[in-house]
C-alpha positions as a printed NumPy array, in Angstrom:
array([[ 56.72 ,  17.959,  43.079],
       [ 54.339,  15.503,  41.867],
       [ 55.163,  11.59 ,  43.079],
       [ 56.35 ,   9.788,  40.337],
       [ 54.26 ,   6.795,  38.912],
       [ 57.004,   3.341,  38.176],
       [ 56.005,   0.203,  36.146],
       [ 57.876,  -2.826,  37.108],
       [ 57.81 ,  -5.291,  33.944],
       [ 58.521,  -8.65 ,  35.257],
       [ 57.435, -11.796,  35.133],
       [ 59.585, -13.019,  38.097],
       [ 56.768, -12.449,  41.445],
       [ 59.784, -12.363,  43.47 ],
       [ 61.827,  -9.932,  41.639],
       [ 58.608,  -7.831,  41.472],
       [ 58.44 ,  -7.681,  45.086],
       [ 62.172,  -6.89 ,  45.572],
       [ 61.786,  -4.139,  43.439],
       [ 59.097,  -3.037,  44.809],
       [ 60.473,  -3.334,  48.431],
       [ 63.525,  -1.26 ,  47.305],
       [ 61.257,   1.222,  45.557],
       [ 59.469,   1.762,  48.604],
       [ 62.638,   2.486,  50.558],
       [ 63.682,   5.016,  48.765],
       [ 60.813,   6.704,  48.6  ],
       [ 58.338,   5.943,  45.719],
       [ 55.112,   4.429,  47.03 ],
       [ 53.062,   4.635,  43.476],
       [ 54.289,   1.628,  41.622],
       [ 52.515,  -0.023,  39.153],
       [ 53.498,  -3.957,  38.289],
       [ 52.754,  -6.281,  35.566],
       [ 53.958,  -9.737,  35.012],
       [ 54.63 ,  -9.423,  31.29 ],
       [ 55.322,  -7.075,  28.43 ],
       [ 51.772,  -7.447,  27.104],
       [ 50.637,  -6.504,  30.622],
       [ 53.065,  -3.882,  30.716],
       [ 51.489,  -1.827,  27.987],
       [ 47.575,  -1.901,  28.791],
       [ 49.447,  -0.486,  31.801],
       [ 50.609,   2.144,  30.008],
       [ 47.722,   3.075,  28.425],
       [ 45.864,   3.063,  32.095],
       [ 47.912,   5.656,  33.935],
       [ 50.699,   8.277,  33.248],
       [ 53.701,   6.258,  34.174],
       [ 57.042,   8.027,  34.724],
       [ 59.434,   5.5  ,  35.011],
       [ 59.1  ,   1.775,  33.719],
       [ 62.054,  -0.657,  34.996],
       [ 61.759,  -3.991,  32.612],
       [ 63.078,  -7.436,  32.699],
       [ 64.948,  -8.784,  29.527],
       [ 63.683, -12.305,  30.005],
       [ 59.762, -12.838,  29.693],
       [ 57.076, -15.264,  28.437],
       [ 55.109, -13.527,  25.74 ],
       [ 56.578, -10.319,  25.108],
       [ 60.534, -10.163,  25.909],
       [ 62.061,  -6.936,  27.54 ],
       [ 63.335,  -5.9  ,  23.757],
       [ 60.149,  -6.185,  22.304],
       [ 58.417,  -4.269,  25.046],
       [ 61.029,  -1.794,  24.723],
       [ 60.818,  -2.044,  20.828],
       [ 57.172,  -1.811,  20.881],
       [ 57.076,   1.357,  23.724],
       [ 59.223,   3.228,  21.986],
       [ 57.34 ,   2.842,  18.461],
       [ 54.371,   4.551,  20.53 ],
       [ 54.935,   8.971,  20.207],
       [ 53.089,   9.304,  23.477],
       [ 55.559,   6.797,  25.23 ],
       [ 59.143,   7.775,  23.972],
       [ 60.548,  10.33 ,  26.66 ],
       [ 59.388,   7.874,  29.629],
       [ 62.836,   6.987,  31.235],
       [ 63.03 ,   2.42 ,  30.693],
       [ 65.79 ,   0.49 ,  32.914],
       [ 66.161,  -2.82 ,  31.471],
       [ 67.407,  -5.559,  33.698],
       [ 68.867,  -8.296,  32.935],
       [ 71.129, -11.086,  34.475],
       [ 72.946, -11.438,  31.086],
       [ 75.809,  -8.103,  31.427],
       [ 77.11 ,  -8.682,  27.804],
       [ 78.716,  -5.984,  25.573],
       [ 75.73 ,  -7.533,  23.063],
       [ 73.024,  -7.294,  25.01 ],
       [ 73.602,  -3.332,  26.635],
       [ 74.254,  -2.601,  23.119],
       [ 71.253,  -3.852,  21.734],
       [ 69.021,  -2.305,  24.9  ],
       [ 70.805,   0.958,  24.306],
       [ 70.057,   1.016,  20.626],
       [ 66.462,  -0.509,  21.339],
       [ 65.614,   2.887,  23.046],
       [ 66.484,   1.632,  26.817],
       [ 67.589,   4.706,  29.005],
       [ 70.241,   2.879,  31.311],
       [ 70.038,  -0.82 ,  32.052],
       [ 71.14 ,  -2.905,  35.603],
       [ 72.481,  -6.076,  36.418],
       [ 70.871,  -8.81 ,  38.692],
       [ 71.878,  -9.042,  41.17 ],
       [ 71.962,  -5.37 ,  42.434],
       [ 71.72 ,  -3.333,  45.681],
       [ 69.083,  -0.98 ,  46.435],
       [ 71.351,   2.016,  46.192],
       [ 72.504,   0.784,  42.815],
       [ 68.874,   1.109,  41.766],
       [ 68.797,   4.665,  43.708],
       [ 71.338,   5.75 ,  41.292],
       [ 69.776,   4.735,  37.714],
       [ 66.583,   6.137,  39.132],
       [ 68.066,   9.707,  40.088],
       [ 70.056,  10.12 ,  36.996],
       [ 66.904,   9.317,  34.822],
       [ 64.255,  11.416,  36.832],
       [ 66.922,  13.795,  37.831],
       [ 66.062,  13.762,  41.705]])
């Protein structure tokens, strides 16, 4: 099987490099990062990305208008998005959910948590 390409979309250096730490643990190595939405899409348009795990809160472009503006794109709208967040309100899930957002997780989470979301969406 092909490795799978993931995006991290955060502006957060620190959370970058946790995720990317945990990412690496469980076994992806090919992980792409960008530090904000606008970022996040040149990405996009860059590489075939399989996964894309997003922050909510960004300068620029938010994590609902990234996911807003992905999902308006044909070529992007099967590509698996986790949004995290630190906010775990019905509100918010709801409005990632109906935004297009695959699953979402909450800060702060455990490496096996992210496992999880990651298996379920990539079905590994």
């Amino acid at each position: 099987m092909a490795e799978k390409t993931i995006l991290i979309v955060d502006d957060s250096i620190t959370m970058r490099k946790i995720l990317k730490h945990h990412l690496t643990q469980i076994g992806y190595s090919n992980i792409k990062e960008a530090p904000n939405g606008a970022e996040g899409l040149k990405k996009l348009e860059e590489e075939e990305i399989n996964l894309i795990i997003c922050d909510w809160n960004m300068p620029e472009m938010n994590g609902l208008q990234f996911l807003h503006t992905v999902r308006a794109i044909d070529n992007y709208q099967n590509i698996p998005i986790v949004m995290v967040t630190t906010v775990n309100t019905q509100d918010e899930v709801m409005a990632a959910l109906k935004a297009g957002a695959s699953s979402y997780i909450t800060k702060p989470f455990s490496k096996e948590d992210l496992k999880t979301k990651i298996n379920q969406l990539l079905n590994e």
